[in-house]
Each structure stands twice: as structure tokens, then as C-alpha cells.
N, C-alpha and C positions, 0 to 999 in steps of 0.2 A: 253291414248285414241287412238285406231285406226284407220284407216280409213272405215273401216265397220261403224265407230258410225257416221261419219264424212259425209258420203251419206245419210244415215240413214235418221241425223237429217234436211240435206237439204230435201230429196223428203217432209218431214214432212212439210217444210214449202210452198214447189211449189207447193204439192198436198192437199194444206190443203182442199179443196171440197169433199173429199173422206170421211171423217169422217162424219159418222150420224150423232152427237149430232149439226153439225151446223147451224145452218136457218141461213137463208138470204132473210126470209120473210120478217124481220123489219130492219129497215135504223140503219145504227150503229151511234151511238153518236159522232158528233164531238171531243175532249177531251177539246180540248180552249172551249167548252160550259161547260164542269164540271167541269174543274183546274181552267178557265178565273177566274176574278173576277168577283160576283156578279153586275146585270145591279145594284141595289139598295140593301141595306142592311138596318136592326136594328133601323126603324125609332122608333123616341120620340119625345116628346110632347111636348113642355115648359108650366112651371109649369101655367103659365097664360094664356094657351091654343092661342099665339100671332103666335107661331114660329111649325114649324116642321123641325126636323134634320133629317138626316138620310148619309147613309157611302153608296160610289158612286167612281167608278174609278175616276182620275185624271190624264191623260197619263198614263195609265193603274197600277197606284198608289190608292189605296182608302184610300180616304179622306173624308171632313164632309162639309155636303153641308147642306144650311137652304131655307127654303120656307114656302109659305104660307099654310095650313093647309088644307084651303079650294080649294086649287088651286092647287096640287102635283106636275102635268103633265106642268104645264106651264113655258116653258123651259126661258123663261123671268123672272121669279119671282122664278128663281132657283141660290143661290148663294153660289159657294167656299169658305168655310172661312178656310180651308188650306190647306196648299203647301205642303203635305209630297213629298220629291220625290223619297225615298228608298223604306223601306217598309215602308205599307200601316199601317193605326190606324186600332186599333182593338176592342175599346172599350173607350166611352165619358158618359159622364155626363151632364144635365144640371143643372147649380145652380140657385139657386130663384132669383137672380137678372136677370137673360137671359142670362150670360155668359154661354161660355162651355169649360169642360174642359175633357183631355183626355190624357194618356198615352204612351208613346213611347222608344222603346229601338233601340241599335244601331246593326245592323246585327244580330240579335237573339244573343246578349249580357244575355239580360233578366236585367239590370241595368236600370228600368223605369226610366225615368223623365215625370213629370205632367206637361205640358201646359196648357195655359187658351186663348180662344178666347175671346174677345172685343167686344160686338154688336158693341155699344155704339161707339167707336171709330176705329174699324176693325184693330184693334194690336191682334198680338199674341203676348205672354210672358211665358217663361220657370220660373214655379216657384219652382222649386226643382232643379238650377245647379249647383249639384254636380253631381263631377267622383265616378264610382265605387260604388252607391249606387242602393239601389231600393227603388221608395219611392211609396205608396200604399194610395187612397184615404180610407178616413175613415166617415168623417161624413158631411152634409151641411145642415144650419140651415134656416130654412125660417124665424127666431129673425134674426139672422146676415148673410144676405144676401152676404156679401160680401167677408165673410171669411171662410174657407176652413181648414178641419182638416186631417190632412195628416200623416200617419208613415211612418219613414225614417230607416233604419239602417246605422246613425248617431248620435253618433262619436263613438261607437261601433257595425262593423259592423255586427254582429255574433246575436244582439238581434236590435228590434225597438223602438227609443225614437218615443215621439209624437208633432208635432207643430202644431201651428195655425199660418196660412200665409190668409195675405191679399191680395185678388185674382186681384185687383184690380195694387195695389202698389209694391207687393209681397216680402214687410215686414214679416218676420216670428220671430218665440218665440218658442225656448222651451217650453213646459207645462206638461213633464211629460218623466224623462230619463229615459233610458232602466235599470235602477239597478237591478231591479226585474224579467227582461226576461219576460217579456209579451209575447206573438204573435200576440194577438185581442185583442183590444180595443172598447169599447161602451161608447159612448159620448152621451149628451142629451142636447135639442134644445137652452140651456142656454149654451150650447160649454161648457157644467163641466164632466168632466170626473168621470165616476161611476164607471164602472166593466171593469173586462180585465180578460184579459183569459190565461192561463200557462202551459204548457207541463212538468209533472214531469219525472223524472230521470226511471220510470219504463214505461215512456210510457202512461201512463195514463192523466188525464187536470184536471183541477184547476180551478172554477171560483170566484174569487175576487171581493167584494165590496166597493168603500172606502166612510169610514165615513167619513161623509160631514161637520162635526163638527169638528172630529180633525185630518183628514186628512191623520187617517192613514188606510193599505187595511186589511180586516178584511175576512177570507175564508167562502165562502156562499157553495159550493158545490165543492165535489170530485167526479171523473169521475174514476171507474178504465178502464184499455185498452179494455175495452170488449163495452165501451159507447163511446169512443172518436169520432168515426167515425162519430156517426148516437146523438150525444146532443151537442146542442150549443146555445149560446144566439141571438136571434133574435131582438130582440131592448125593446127601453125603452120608455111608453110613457108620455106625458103630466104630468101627476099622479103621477110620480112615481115607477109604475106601469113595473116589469122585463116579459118580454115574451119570452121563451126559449122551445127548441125541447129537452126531456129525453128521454131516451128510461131505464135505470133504472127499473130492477126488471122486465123485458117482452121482448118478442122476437122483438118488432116494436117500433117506438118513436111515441108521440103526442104530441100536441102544451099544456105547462101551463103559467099559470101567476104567479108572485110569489109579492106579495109589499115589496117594499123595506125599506119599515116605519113600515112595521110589525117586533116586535123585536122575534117569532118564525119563522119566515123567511118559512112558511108553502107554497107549491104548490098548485096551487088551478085550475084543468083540464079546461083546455077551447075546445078543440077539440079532440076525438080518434075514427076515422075510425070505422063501423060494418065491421066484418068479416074479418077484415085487414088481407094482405099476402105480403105486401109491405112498405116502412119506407114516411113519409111524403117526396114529392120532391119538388114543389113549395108552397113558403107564400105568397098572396099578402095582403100588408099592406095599412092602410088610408093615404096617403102622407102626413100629417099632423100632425094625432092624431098618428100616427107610433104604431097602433094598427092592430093585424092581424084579416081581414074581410071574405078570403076565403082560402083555399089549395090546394093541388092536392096530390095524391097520385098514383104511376107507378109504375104497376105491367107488364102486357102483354103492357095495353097501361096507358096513363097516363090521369086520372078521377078527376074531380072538385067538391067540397063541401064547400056552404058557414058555415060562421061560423057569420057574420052578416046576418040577416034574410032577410035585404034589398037588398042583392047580388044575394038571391035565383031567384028572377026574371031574374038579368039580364046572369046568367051561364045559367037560360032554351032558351033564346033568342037567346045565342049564339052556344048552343048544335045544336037547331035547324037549324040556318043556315048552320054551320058547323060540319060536326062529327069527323073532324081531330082534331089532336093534338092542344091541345088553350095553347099559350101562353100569357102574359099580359103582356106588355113592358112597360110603363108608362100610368103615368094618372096625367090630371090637381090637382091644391091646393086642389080645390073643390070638387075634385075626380068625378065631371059633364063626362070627356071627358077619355076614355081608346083608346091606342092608342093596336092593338090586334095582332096575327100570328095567321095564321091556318097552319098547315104543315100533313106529311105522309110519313108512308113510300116510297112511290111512290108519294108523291108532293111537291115539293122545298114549303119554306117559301110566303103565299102570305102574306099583310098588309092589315090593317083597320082601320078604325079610326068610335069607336061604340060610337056613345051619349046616355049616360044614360036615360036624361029626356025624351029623342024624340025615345028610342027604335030603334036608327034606325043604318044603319050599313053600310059607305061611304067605298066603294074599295080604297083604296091610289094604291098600285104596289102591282106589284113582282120580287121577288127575280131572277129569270131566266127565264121571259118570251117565250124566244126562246127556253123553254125542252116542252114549249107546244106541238110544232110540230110531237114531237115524244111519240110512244110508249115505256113504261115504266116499267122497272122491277116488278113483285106483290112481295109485302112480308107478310111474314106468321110468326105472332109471335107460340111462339109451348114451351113445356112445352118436357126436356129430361132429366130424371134418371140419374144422377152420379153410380159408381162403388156402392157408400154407400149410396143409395138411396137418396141423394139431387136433390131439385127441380132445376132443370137449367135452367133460362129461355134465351130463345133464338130466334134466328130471321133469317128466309129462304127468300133469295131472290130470284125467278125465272127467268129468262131471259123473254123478252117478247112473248108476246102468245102461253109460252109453258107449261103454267099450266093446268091437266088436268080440265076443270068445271068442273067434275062428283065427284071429290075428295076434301079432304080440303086444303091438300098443294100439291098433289101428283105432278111430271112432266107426259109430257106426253111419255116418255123413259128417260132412265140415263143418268145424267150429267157430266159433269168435276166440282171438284168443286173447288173455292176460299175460304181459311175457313179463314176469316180476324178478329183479337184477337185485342180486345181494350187495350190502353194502361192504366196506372196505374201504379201497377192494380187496385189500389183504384177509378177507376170509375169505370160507368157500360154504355152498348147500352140500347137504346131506340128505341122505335116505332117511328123514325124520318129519316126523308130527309138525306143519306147519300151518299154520292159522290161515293166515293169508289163502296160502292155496285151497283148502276147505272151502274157505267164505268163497272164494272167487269160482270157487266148482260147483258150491249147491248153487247157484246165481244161475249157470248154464255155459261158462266158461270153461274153455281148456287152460291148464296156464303151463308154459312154463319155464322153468329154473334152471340158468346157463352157469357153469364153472369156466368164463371168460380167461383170457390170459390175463395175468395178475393173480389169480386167485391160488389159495395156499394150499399144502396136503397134498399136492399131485405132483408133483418133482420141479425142479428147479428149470427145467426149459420154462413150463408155461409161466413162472413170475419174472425170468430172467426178460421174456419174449415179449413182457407188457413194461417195460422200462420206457419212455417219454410218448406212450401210447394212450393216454385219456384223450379221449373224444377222437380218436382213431383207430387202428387196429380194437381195440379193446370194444368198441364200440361196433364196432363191423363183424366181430364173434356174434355178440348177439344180434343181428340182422342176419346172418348167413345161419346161424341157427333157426331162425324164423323162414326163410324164405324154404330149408329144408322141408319144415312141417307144412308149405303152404304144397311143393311139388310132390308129396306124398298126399295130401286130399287131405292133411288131417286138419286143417287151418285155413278159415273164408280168408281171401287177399285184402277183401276193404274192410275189414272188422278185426282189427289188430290195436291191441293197446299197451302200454309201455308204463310199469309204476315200480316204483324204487325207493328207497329210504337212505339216505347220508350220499355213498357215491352212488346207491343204485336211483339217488333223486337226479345225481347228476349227470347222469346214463340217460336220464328221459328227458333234461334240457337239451343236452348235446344230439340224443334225435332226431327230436324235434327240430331243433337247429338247421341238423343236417349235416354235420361236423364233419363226419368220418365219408361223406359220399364228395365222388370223386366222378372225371368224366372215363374211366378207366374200372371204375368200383361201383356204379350206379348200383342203388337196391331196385330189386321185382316190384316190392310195396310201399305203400307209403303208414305210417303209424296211425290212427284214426283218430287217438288223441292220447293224452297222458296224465299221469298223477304220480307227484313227488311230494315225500317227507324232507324237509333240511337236507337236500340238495346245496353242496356247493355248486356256485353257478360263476363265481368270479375267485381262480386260482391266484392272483396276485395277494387279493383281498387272504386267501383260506391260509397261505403260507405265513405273510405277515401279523397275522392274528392268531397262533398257534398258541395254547397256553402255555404258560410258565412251565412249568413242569415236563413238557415237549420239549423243548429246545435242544436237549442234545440230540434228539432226532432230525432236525430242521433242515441237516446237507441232504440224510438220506432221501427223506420226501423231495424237494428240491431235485437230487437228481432223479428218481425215480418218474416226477412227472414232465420235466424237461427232455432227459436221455442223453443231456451233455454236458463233461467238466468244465474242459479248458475254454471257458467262453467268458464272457463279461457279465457284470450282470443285471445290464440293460436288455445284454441279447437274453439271457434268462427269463425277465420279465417279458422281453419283445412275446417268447415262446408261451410262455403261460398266458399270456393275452391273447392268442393266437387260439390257444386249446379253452378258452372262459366262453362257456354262453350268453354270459352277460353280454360279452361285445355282437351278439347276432339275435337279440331280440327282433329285427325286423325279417329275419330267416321262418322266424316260431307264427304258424298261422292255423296250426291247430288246433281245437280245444284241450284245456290243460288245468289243471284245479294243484292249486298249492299248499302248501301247510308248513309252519315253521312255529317251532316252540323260543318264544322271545332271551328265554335264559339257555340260549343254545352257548357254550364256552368254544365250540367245534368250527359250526360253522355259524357267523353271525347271520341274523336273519334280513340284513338291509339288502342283501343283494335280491333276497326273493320280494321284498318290498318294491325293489327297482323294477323287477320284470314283471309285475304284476299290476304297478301302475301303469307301464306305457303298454302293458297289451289290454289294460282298461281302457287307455285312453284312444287305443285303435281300434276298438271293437273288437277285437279277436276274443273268441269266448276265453271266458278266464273267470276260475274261484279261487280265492286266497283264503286264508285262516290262519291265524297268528294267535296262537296259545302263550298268553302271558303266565302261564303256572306250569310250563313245561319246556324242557332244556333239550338235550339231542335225540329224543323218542318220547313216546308218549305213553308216559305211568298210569296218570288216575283214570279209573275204567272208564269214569263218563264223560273224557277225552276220547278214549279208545271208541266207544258206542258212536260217539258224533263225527269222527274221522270216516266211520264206518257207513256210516248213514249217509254222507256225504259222495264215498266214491260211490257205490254201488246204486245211485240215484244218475249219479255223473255217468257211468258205463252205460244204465240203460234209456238212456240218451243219446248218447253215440255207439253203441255196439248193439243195443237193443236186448238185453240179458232181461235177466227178472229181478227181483226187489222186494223185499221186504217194506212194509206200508211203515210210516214212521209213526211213534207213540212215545211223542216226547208229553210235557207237563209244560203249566206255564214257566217255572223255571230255566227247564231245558232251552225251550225257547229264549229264554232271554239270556241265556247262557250263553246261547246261538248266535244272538245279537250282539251282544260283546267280542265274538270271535272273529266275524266275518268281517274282511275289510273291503274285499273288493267280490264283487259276483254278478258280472252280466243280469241283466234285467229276463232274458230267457230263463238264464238257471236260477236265478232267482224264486223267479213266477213258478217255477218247476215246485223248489223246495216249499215256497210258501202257501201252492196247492196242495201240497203233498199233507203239510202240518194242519192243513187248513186255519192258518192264521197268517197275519200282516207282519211279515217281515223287515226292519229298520230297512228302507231302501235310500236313506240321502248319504250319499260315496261322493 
């Protein structure tokens, strides 16, 4: 690196005014408004319509706060009922007595233990303590209010037995050992275990029923690997009565019923979409009769269809007030009281609380009240061609009021863009409220969000289509989706940048790389630079290091990123070596900034430690950061703040965006210093101008 690059890239930062693409029309985002924690999060109902919970900082922890229903805002009748002080819950229950209960790991361990809160007497209690395990709620009975059906991977960690603990005393019982590798379990409101679910050796699932009679499990349906994704059993009700998502013999799945007293074991349709283009995404069920009443299905955006005739009123009620994204969080026994989301792509999560009988439709909160203030990225979902004609669905964010009106997504000049890869791959994006794309819009960036082949919810071609496709095909979606917005104007060619979290980190090695370009498949552009979270970078490493508890998935992944049985499995490894970044470190010559949480159980953070050193040691710009209090994402907010502060320094540096001035404390700073292991003497100088303080530089 010379000093020509060295000038270069400072005037870049002291002059960043000089560049068109930046307005400075609309106020830029604070980042503590989009990393902070939410003011209020994921309220629910209790099943008696008594209580409303909802997840709420706690010294800047989120924890689980109760209130009255009728009273949200009434900061008197707003009560803590816990103390997390690390990181923050992420997801609670209530059970038919009023308890609640919710899960918790240690540093992004990812080894839950279940807690239960106490109205009744305001005790907390650990009912799952054990070391070293995960243990996963499974079912709660409104017969047995008080007891709690839970899978552990105990006392073989590798599969899940089943107990029944009493939530109360938290007495527990084996009721069903792992002998057989289950993964899912379906219990019924009598706590008897009926069906369970099994991963075979090819990849493919299994679902089991056991004879009630003589207790042994008897196989009701085979899945091969082309159904796993998109068929699964959805519950059991009252009756007897199995309700399950197939997708079998058709490109999309539907909801059927199947009795389980019938001894032809016949499917009998309850729901399938007209025109369908899209796999069912949300069920909501009768709390009770655990019968499904309505759907959704998300294609561009995600659309609601009852399935009880009696729902039909109340999804037009709610259409009309809102035409964002509906989701359905809870609802009383009586299913009287839904507790509701409305969200967008441009609108954080607001809350509701809609009564059925009265039609009517109370405000509780919002999720981030203070993004009121400001103007907001637009997004544009949009439909792009793959090389081999697949539908891609995807999603354009524009910075604020720089969409042309006169157009459907057009800008009104070309942009920089942030093209941010979801992880997985087996999810997919949505027409929903994301952060990321925000933060990267008020900055001055376009970004946007590909449903690559692999990605789930859109029918079984495009995952079937991403079988031993990482760091190729999969990888060349999102290039040919990029070079689309570059021959439409809506995308400067040399101001392109590539960030991803888990696989979307390892979307941005294999870019960078160069993986998927070929002399037959060259890309128009070249990436300008990149930013990866716990990115796998070495697939030998990510397979042989799967946790415990994966293992019976191990052939599936295996073949899914190879794309071949009958082979050896030297040549297996040969193939996964072949598709790992790590083996083309001297390919990667762009600037690239990394970050790995040390307690990742996913992906181990040594391989980002390996490509971080030798692109230190060749000069190639490079910032690393290694979060020793964080596992496969990043929980505590003032991780999130520093992540943040980090890339959006790093972009306008190489893309030339704008930036928020940094206001760290001495602390922070030395927080900062504990974190950073490797960072170019440029980017360095960058951040410790920026701080205006002396950053540890001996690496």
C-alpha cells in the first residue's frame, strides 16, 4: 500500500461533500435508535385476557415486564418480573396458569435453560439446570395448567429426550428417551405423546405415530429431501384430528388434516391458496381447539386467508385499518382478544390489542417510537431473473426522498449500493422492518435484499436449485441481481459493497474471493469492499464442528452443500475445500472488516482469525473484531452501537456515504481496545481521528 492510496483515501473522508450521490436533505439516524434496544417489544396476552407482557429494556437489558391490558402506558401498573442483567430474553411464553416462562443462554453459548416467573408468589425458578444442554419448550396444556413439556438433549447430548416438569415445583420425569432420534415432538392437551418427527440418513424426515394402544411408533409419512423444508406437522387437535403442511407432489405446500383413528391414514385438504407463487408462511390456530382458523402466504408481501369463515370478517377489519404487514401474537382461551403487529418495510413494529366481539382496535405501543421523527428509507419489493431464468424475489431500499415519484423504484441519480445477504441460507427476507437497511439508507445508500436460490417460502425449485451451490450458483444470484440495478442507472458500478451475517458473512468471503466467477460467467463489477458477521469461511471446519444437538442433521447439510451421494468422502471434503474461502485468501484484495463473536457454537471464529491475519500480514486493508461476550449475533446493545460505528466509518471510506461522528466515553474506547485485533494502520488512523483519542496500535 502506498502513500498515493494513503492521501487518496483521507481527502475521501475530509471531502466526503464533493460526492453527488450524498443529500444532506434528511437528518441521519442516530445508530443507538437502530442497534438501542427496542422502547417495547412482542407484547402477549395471558390466556385469561388478566395480564399483558411484553420485553422492555432493564438498564439497558430486555427483560419481561407485566401490565394491565387496559392500562399499557401506566407506568404504575408496569411491573419487572425479571432481572436478566447480561443479555437480554428473547422469547417467553405464557402458560394457562399465568405463569411465564422463557429461555436464556449464557454469552451466546446457545445451551438454553427454561425459567418460569411466579405471579402468584414473584419467584423466579430455573427449570431446566443443567450444564451443557439446550432445552426447548414443546408443549402447554390448558388440562394441566401447571406442567410444562420440555426437550432436552439429555443424557444423550447428540439427540432429544422428552420431560414433563412441573412449573410450579419443578419436579421433572422422563416420558420419552431420545433411543429413536427424534427432533420434533407433538404432544396433545392430555400431555400424551403422539407423533415425532426424524431426520433420515439421506436427508430426507419421517413422521411417526405412536400406537396408543401398544405403545409402539408406527411410520405415518415419508418426506424425501425435496419436502423437508416446506412439510411439517402443525398440531393435533381435540379429536384427534393431525394438521400438517405437505408440499408432496407440487411446487408450494398447503395446510391438510389427516385422523389419526382412521386406519387408511388418508389427507384430507383443508387450505391451498388460488394462484399460489409462494409456500404457506404464518398458521394462526384456535388456542384451544389447536385447530388452524387462518394463514398467510409471502410472496412480494405477506397476505391473509381465513380458513374459519368466522375470521373472514375480522382480517377485512384489520386489512382496512392497516395495510402493513399483520402479524398475530397471541389471543385469549376464548380466542375474544388478539393481541396484533402492524409493520413495513419503512415501519418499525407498532402493537394492538383488536376485540373480536366490539370490532374495535386499542393502540398499546411501539416498538421505536422515536424513528417517528424521521424520514425513512422506501422499499420496493421487485421480481429479478436469475442467469437460468429463476424468479428472485427481492427487495430495494432507497435512502430517503431520493425516490424518483414519476418511476416505480427508480432513484432519482445512481447510487452506492449495500447489497446485504441474509443468513441461512435456509431463510429468506421479507417485506418487513429492517434495521440494517434503515441504518444503511439514512447513511446515503441503496441496499439491497436478494431471496437467492436456497432461500425458503418460495417453492421447492429455488432450494432444490441451490443443492452443492455455495460459492457458486448461489453466489452469482446475487451478482446478477446487482449488475441488474447497475444497467437500470439505479447503482454507481465502482461503489458496490457486500455485508452479511452467518452465511450472508459467507456470501462476502466467497465474493471477494471470486468463487462463483468463471471465464464464461465473468461479473460487469467488481465489489468495492465487504463486511461480514461469523461468516463460515472454512466448510470442512463448519461441518465437522456442528453441535451436539445437530448431528442428526449432518448428511443433510453435507449433501446439500456438496450436491453429491455416491462419492467418497475424501472427494466430499476435496468439494467443500474447493467451495471454503479460507483456501483463497490470496484471491481477497479488497477492503473487508470482520467481526466474530468468540462463543460462536456455529461457526468457530478461528477461521476468521486465519484470514484476518494473513490479509494483515499482506497489507490488504482489513479490520477484525472478536467479541469475547458474544456467540453467533450480537445481543448486548453496546456491541451492536460498536459494530455499527465501525461499518458505517468502514463504508464511507470506500463508498463515500455519510456517518454519524462517533461519542464513545473513555470506556467505550477501551472496550474498543479489547475488541479490535487486527486493523490496518489507515483504518485505524481513520477511527482514532474520528474518537479523537490513541487507539492500542501494537498488532
Amino acid at each position: 500500500m502506498n502513500c498515493f492510496e494513503g492521501f487518496r483515501f483521507l481527502f475521501q473522508i475530509l471531502k466526503a461533500a464533493i460526492f453527488p450521490w450524498i443529500s444532506y436533505t434528511e437528518a441521519i439516524i442516530c445508530r443507538k435508535l437502530l442497534y438501542g434496544n427496542p422502547d417495547r417489544l412482542s407484547p402477549k396476552i395471558s390466556y385469561d385476557g388478566k395480564y399483558l407482557a411484553f420485553m422492555a429494556p432493564k438498564d439497558d437489558v430486555m427483560n419481561i415486564f407485566v401490565c394491565d391490558p387496559k392500562d399499557p402506558n401506566n407506568k404504575e401498573k408496569i411491573k419487572a418480573v425479571t432481572s436478566a442483567k447480561y443479555h437480554g430474553i428473547r422469547e417467553y411464553y405464557w402458560t394457562y396458569g399465568n405463569e411465564i416462562l422463557y429461555s436464556q443462554d449464557y454469552k451466546g453459548d446457545e445451551y438454553y435453560k427454561i425459567y418460569a416467573f411466579i405471579i402468584d408468589t414473584n419467584q423466579t425458578k430455573c427449570l431446566t439446570p443443567f450444564n451443557k444442554t439446550q432445552s426447548r419448550l414443546v408443549h402447554l396444556s390448558p388440562k394441566f395448567p401447571q406442567d410444562a413439556i420440555i426437550k432436552i438433549n439429555k443424557p444423550d447430548p447428540t439427540a432429544y429426550s422428552l420431560y414433563k416438569i412441573n412449573i410450579i415445583t419443578g419436579v421433572y420425569a422422563l416420558i420419552e428417551s431420545s433411543e429413536y432420534s427424534f427432533t420434533e415432538y407433538v404432544v396433545d392437551d392430555s400431555l400424551k405423546f403422539r407423533c415425532a418427527t426424524k431426520i433420515t440418513d439421506d436427508g430426507g424426515k419421517e413422521i411417526y405415530l405412536k400406537n396408543q394402544d401398544s405403545g409402539k411408533w408406527e411410520l405415518l409419512i415419508t418426506y424425501g429431501m425435496d419436502d423437508t423444508r416446506s412439510s411439517y406437522v402443525i398440531s393435533l387437535d381435540t379429536s384427534g384430528n393431525m394438521y400438517l403442511v405437505d408440499s408432496r407432489d407440487k411446487e408450494f405446500n398447503a395446510i391438510y388434516k389427516l385422523d389419526t383413528n382412521d386406519k387408511e391414514k388418508k389427507l384430507q385438504l383443508v387450505a391451498m391458496p388460488y394462484d399460489q407463487k409462494a409456500d404457506i408462511n404464518k398458521i394462526l390456530l384456535h388456542p384451544t381447539k389447536r385447530i388452524p382458523i387462518a394463514y398467510s402466504v409471502a410472496y412480494l408481501k405477506d397476505d391473509w386467508y381465513p380458513i374459519d369463515e368466522k375470521i373472514s370478517l375480522d382480517l377485512k377489519v384489520l386489512r382496512e385499518y392497516n395495510n402493513g404487514e399483520l402479524d398475530i401474537l397471541s389471543q385469549t382461551s376464548d380466542n375474544s382478544i388478539w393481541i396484533i403487529a402492524f409493520e413495513s418495510g419503512n415501519q418499525p413494529p407498532k402493537y394492538y390489542l383488536y376485540d373480536r366481539f366490539e370490532q374495535s382496535i386499542f393502540h398499546l405501543f411501539d416498538s421505536r417510537p422515536e424513528l417517528e421523527k424521521y424520514a425513512l428509507g422506501q422499499v420496493f419489493p421487485l421480481i429479478i431473473k436469475s442467469r437460468d431464468q429463476l424468479d428472485l424475489v427481492c427487495y430495494l431500499t432507497l435512502p430517503p426522498g431520493e425516490h424518483d415519484s414519476s418511476t416505480e423504484y427508480m432513484p432519482k441519480h445512481p447510487l452506492p449500493l449495500v447489497l446485504r445477504v441474509h443468513g441461512g441460507p435456509w431463510t429468506r427476507d421479507y417485506y418487513s422492518f429492517k434495521v440494517d437497511s434503515q441504518f444503511f439508507a439514512s447513511r446515503g445508500y441503496a441496499v439491497l435484499n436478494v431471496n437467492f436460490r436456497s432461500s425458503v417460502g418460495l417453492g421447492k425449485t429455488l432450494i432444490r436449485k441451490g443443492i452443492g451451490e455455495w460459492g457458486k450458483k448461489m453466489n452469482d444470484d446475487l451478482i446478477v441481481a446487482v449488475e441488474y440495478l447497475i444497467s437500470k442507472n439505479i447503482v454507481i458500478k465502482e461503489k458496490v459493497a457486500i455485508y452479511g451475517v452467518s452465511y450472508g458473512g459467507y456470501a462476502t468471503l466467497a465474493s471477494l474471493a471470486g468463487l462463483s466467477l468463471t471465464k464464461e460467467n465473468d461479473a460487469e463489477f467488481t465489489f468495492a469492499c465487504g463486511i461480514e458477521y461469523s461468516g463460515p469461511s472454512d466448510l470442512v471446519q463448519l461441518v465437522e464442528n456442528m453441535p451436539e444437538y445437530w448431528s442428526s442433521s449432518k448428511n443433510e447439510l453435507m449433501y446439500r452443500l456438496v450436491g453429491e451421494r455416491n462419492i467418497t468422502k475424501e472427494e466430499k471434503k476435496k468439494i467443500l475445500k474447493s467451495h471454503s474461502p479460507i483456501n483463497y485468501i490470496n484471491q481477497i484484495t479488497k477492503p473487508l472488516l470482520i467481526a466474530h463473536g468468540k462463543n460462536d457454537p456455529r461457526v468457530i471464529y478461528s477461521g476468521s482469525e486465519k484470514i484476518a491475519h494473513e490479509l494483515h500480514n499482506r497489507s490488504t486493508p482489513i479490520a477484525y473484531i472478536l467479541y469475547d461476550d458474544e456467540g453467533h449475533g450480537l445481543l448486548k446493545p453496546a456491541n451492536r452501537y460498536l459494530f455499527a460505528a465501525f461499518r458505517e466509518k468502514f463504508l464511507s471510506i470506500y463508498l463515500g456515504g455519510k456517518f454519524e461522528e462517533f461519542d464513545f466515553n473513555e470506556d467505550d474506547i477501551k472496550n474498543l481496545n479489547d475488541k479490535i485485533i487486527y486493523a490496518t494502520s489507515r483504518f485505524k488512523s481513520h477511527l482514532a481521528n474520528a474518537l479523537k483519542s490513541n487507539l492500542n496500535m501494537n498488532f
